[in-house]
C-alpha positions in Angstrom: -56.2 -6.7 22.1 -58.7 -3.8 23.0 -57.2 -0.4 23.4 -58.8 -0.3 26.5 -57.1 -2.5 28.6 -53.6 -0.8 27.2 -54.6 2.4 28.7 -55.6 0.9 31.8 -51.9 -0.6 32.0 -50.1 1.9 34.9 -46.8 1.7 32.6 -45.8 2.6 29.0 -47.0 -0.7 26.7 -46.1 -1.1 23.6 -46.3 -3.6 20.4 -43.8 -3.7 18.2 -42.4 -5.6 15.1 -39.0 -7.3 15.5 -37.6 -4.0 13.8 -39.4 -2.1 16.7 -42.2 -0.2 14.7 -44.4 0.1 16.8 -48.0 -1.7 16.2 -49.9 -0.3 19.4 -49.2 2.1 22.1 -51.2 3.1 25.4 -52.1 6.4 26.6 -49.1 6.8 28.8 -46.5 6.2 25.9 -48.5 8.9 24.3 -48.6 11.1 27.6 -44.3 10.5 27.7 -43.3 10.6 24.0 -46.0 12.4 22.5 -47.0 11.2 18.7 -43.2 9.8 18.1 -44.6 6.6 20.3 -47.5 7.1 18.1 -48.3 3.8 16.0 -46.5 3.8 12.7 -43.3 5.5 14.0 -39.8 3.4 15.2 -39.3 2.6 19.1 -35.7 2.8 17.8 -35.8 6.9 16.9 -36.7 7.3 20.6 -33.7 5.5 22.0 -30.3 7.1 23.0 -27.8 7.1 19.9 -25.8 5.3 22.6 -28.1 2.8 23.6 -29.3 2.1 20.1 -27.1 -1.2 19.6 -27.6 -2.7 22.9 -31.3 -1.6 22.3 -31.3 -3.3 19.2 -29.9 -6.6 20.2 -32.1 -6.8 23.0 -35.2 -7.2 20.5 -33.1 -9.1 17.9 -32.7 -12.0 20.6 -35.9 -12.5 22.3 -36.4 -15.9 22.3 -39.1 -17.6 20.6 -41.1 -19.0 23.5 -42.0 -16.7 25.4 -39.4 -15.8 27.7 -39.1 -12.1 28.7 -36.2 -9.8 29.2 -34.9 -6.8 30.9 -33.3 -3.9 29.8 -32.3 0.1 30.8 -32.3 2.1 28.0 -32.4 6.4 27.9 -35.8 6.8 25.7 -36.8 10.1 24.5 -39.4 11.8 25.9 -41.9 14.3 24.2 -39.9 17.2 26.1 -36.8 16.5 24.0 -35.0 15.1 27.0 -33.9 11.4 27.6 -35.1 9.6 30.6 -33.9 6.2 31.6 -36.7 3.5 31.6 -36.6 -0.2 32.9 -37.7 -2.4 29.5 -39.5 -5.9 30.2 -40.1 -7.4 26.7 -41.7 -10.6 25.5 -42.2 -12.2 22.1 -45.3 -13.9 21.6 -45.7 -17.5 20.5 -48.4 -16.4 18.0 -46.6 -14.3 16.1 -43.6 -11.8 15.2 -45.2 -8.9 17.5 -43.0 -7.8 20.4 -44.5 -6.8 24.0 -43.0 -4.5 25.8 -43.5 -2.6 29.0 -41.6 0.7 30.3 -41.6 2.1 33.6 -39.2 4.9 34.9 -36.1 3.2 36.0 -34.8 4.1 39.6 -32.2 7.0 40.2 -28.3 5.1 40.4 -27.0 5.1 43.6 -24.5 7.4 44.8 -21.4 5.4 43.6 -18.0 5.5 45.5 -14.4 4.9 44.2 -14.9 1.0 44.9 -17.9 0.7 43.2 -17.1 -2.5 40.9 -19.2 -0.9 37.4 -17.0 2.4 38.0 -13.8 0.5 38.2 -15.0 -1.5 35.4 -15.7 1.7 33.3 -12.6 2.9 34.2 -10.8 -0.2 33.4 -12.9 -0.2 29.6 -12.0 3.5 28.7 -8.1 3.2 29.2 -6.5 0.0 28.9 -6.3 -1.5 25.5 -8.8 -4.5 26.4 -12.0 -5.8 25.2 -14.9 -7.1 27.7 -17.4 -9.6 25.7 -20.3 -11.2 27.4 -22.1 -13.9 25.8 -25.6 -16.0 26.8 -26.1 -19.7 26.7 -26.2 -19.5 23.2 -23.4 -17.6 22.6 -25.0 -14.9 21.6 -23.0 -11.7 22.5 -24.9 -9.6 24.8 -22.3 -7.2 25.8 -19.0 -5.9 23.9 -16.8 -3.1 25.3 -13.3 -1.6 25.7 -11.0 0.5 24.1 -9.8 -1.7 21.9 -12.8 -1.6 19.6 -11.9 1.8 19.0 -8.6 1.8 18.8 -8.8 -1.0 16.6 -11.5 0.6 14.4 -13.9 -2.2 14.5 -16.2 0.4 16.5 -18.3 0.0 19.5 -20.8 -3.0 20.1 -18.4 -5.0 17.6 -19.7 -8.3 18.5 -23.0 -7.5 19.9 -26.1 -9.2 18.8 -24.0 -12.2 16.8 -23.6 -15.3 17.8 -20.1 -16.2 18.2 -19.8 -20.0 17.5 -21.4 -19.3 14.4 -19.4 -16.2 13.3 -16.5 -18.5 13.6 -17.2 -21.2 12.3 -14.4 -21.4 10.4 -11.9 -20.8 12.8 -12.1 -23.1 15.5 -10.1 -21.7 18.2 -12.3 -18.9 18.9 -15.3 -21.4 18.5 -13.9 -24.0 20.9 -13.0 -20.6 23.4 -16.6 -19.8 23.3 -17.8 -23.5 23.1 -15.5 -24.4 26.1 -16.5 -21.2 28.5 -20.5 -22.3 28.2 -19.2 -25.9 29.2 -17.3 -24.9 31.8 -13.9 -24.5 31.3 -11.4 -22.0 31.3 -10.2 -21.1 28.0 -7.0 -19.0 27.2 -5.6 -18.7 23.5 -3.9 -15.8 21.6 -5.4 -15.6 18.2 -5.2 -12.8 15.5 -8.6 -11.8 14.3 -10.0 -8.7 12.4 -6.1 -7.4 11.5 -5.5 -7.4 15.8 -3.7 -9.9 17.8 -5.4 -10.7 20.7 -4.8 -12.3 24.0 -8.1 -13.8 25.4 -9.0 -15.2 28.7 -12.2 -17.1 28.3 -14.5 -17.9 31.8 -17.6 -19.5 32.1 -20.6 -17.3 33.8 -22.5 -18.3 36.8 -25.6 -17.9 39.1 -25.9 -18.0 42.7 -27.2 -21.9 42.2 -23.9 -22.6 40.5 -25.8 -22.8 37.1 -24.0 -21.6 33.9 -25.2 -18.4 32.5 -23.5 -17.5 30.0 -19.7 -16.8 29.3 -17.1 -13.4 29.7 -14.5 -12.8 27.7 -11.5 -10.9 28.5 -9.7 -9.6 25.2 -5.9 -7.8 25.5 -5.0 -5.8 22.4 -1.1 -7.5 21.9 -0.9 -5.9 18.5 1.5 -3.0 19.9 3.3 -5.6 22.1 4.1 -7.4 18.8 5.1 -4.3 16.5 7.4 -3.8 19.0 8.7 -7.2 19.2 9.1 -7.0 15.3 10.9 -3.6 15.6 13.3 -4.7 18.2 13.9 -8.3 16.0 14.4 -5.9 12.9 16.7 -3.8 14.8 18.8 -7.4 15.9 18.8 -8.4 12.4 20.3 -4.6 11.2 23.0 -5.1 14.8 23.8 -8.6 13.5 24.2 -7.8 9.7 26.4 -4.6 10.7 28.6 -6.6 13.0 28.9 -8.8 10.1 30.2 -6.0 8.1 32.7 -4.8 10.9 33.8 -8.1 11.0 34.6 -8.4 7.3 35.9 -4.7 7.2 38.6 -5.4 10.3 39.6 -8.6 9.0 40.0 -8.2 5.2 41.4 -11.2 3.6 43.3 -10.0 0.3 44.4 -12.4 -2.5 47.7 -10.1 -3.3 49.2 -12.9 -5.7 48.7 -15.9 -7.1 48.3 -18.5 -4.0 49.6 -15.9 -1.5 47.2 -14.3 0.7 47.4 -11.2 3.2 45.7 -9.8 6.5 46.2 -6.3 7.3 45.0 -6.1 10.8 44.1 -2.3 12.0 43.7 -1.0 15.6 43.9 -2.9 19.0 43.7 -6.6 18.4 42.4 -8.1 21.4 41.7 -11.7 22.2 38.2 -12.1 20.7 39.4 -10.5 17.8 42.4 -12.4 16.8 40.0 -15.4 17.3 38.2 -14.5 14.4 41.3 -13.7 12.6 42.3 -17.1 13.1 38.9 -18.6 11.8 38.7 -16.5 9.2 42.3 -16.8 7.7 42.2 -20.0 8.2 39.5 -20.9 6.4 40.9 -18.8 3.5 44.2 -20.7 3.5 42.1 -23.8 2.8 39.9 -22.3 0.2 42.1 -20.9 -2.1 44.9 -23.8 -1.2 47.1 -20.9 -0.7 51.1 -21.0 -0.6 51.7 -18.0 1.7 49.5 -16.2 4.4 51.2 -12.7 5.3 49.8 -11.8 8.6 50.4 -7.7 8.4 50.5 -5.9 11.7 51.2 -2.3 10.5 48.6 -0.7 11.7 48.6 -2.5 15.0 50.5 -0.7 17.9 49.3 -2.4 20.7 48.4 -5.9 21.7 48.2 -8.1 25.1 49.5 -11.1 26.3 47.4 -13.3 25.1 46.4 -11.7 21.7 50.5 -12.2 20.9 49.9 -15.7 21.7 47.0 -16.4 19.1 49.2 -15.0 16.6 51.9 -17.1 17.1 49.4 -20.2 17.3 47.9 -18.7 13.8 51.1 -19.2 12.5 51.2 -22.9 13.6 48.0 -23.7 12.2 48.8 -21.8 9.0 51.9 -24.1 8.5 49.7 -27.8 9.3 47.7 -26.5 6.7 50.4 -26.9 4.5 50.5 -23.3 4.2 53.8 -20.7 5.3 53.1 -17.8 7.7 54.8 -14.6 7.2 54.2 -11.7 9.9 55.3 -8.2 8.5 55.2 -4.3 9.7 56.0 -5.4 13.3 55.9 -2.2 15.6 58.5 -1.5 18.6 55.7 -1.9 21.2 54.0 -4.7 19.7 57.7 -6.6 19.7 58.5 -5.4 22.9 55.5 -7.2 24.5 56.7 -10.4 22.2 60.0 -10.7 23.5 59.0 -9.4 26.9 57.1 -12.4 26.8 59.6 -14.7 26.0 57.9 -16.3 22.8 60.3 -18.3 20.6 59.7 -16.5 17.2 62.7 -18.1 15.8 60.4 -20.4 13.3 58.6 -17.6 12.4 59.0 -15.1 9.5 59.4 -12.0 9.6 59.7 -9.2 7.6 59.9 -5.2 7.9 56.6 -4.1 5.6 54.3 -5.7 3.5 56.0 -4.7 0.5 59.0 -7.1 1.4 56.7 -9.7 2.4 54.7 -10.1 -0.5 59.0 -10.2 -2.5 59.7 -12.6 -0.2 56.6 -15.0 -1.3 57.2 -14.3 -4.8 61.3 -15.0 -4.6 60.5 -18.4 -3.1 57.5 -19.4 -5.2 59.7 -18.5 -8.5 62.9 -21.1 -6.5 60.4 -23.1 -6.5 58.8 -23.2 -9.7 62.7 -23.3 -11.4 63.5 -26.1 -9.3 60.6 -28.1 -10.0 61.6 -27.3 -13.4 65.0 -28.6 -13.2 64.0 -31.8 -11.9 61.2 -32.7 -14.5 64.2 -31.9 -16.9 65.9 -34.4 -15.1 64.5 -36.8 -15.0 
């Protein structure tokens, strides 16, 4: 190409390598950057450290045949200051040698509070979410959001790579990409770089209906689950303290051989002597006990119908095959018993837990001599 018919372009034009040194420039991209759009030197040096990445993937997917495509990107001029220009870049079919021309972009209009990119911005910068764009071929065009930071993947992640490929190996980010540039909506919540993510998948669209290309709306859940896991942590460490409460207020103590006690402390209220029952009950059966003493010293108060689950502990003591003795029974607590009118008369009862625990062992050693006695006999 003569060097002639550059100049005579009214724009900047430039031909670069895929890497964006630059082969050949005209006299106005020497007149705006000076000799750092000289040939030799990098396109790339002149672009805004912020527009670097999107500059870069720009080049990196021009297509093969031909087609062209548009950019804004802050260049450096020869002044020192950065300028936004309007990029329209072409690779050729011949070769690896990139075409590119630069005019000044347009001042931004004024924007307002409802302008969409503002909102957007706003939106980006403070909410823990991720915006991804993606082309036809699933290249990603476009990747910002908090989240990137936060997350310390950085910005422009995903830009430049195409997605279906980068997952190939896990296939429901593949089929949420794959999906979108079919058509569909895609939702799924997947965990990917050490972040779980919540992603809303949406297929892109012209004004003919055409597909474009695919967005990508990415929710940073990771803090939503550390605190699910906290508060299930803090369930387990409720639960397993309960469970030692429970153990703690109903202590079931093997005070002799086949005789078993229950010192109950406190107010004993209905759900309470429930568990009592369950859980002397099922010691009665385990260690085929003789003798369950129910021990109500430290009890001073108990309702109507917690005096009635005591009474029926008793009765399901004894069709266990089991005897139940109640000791250390307090004025108020038999107050409320008789003011009840419970028969106690088949129930045992003695003063402490001292002359309980003689009782059990006066009976057991009857027992033992008569059993005695009648193996002599016979």
């Amino acid at each position: 190409m003569q060097q002639s018919f550059l100049d005579a372009c009214p724009g900047i034009y430039l031909v670069t390598s895929l890497e964006g040194v630059i082969a050949l420039a005209n006299r106005e991209a020497t007149r705006a950057f000076g000799q750092d759009g000289a040939e030799g030197r990098s396109l790339l040096e002149l672009v805004h450290p912020e527009d670097r990445a999107s500059f870069q993937a720009l080049w990196a997917r021009l297509p093969e045949d031909g087609e062209a495509l548009s950019a804004v990107s802050r260049v450096r001029g020869k002044d020192g200051q950065y300028e936004a220009y309007t990029f329209r870049a072409r690779r050729v079919n011949e070769g690896p040698a990139i075409h590119a021309v630069l005019l000044p972009a347009p001042p931004p209009a004024r924007r307002t509070e409802k302008d969409p990119e503002l909102v957007l911005r706003m939106l980006l910068d403070n909410l823990e979410l991720v915006v991804t764009v993606v082309d036809t071929r699933g290249v990603c065009t476009w990747n910002e959001g908090k989240s990137l930071i936060t997350s310390g993947l950085g910005p422009n992640f995903q830009l430049g790579k195409n997605l279906p490929k980068e997952y190939a190996n896990d296939p429901v980010i593949k089929e949420g990409v794959e999906g979108a540039l079919r058509g569909e909506d895609k939702y799924y919540v997947v965990e990917a770089h050490g972040v779980l993510w919540e992603n809303w998948f949406s297929p892109a669209r012209d004004e003919n209906g055409e597909i474009i290309g695919a967005i990508c709306l990415s929710l940073d859940k990771s803090e939503s689950k550390r605190a699910m896991q906290e508060l299930q942590n803090r369930i387990h460490l409720i639960e397993r303290q309960q469970e030692v409460i429970r153990n703690l207020e109903t202590p079931i103590i093997e005070v002799w051989d086949r005789v078993v006690t229950l010192p109950m402390v406190g107010v004993v209220d209905s759900a309470r002597a429930a568990r009592v029952m369950d859980d002397l009950l099922t010691a009665v059966s385990r260690q085929s006990a003789r003798y369950a003493i129910l021990d109500l010293t430290g009890v001073e108060i108990v309702d109507t119908a917690t005096a009635a689950h005591i009474l029926s502990l008793i009765s399901a003591i004894r069709l266990l095959g089991a005897e139940g003795i109640i000791t250390g029974i307090r004025p108020t607590v038999a107050q409320t018993v008789v003011s009840l009118g419970l028969d106690l008369s088949r129930v045992i009862t003695c003063s402490n837990l001292r002359e309980g625990l003689r009782l059990c062992i006066r009976r057991m050693h009857a027992q033992a001599t008569a059993d005695a006695n009648m193996g002599a006999l016979v």
